[in-house]
N, C-alpha and C positions, 0 to 999 in steps of 0.2 A: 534066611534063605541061603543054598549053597548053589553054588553055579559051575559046573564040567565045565575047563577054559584048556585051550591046548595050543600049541606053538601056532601060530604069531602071540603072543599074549594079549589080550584088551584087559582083561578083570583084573583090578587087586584086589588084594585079601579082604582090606573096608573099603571099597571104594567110596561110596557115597552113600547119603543117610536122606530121608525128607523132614524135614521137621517142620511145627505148627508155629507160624508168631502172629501172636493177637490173634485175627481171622483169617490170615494166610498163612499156605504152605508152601515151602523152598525144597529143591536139590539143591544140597552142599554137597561137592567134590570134599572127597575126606584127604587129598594131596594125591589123589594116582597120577602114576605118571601120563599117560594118555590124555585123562581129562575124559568129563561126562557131556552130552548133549542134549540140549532142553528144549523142548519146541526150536530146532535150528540152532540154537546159540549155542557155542561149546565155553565150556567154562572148567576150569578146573589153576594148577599152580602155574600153566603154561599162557594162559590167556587173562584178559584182563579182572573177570569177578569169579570167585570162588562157589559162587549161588546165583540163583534164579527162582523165581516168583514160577510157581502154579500156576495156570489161569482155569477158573471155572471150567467145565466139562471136560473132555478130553485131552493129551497131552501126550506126548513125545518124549522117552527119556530114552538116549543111548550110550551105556558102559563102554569107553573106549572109544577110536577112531567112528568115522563117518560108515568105514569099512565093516563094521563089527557085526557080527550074529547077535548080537545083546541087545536087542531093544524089544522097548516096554511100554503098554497104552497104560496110564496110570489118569484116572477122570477121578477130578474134587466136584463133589456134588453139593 
């Protein structure tokens, strides 16, 4: 997927990826500088974990600051 991002910047180029382990699913921050947001918790190379857990149904991810136009309901069913 490509994403229109314009000055203040949130998106880099990979920011982040979701990936499967075992029967769950994580956002891993791929090292943006901003950092990604997971149900609340920000995570990325500025805060303390790199990833976060899924949680069944619905969810919260936002590319960049608190501030950012990027955000996404992503639901594991």
């Amino acid at each position: 997927m490509s994403l229109q991002d314009n000055e203040p910047f949130q998106v880099s180029r990979k920011h982040c990826f979701i990936e499967k382990q075992g029967d769950s699913f994580y956002v891993r921050d791929n090292g943006s500088s901003l950092g990604t947001i997971v149900n609340g918790v920000p995570i990325g190379v500025r805060h303390i974990s790199l990833s976060e857990a899924l949680k069944p149904g619905e969810n919260t991810l936002t590319l960049g600051t608190a501030r950012s136009s990027f955000k996404f309901l992503v639901e594991i069913l």
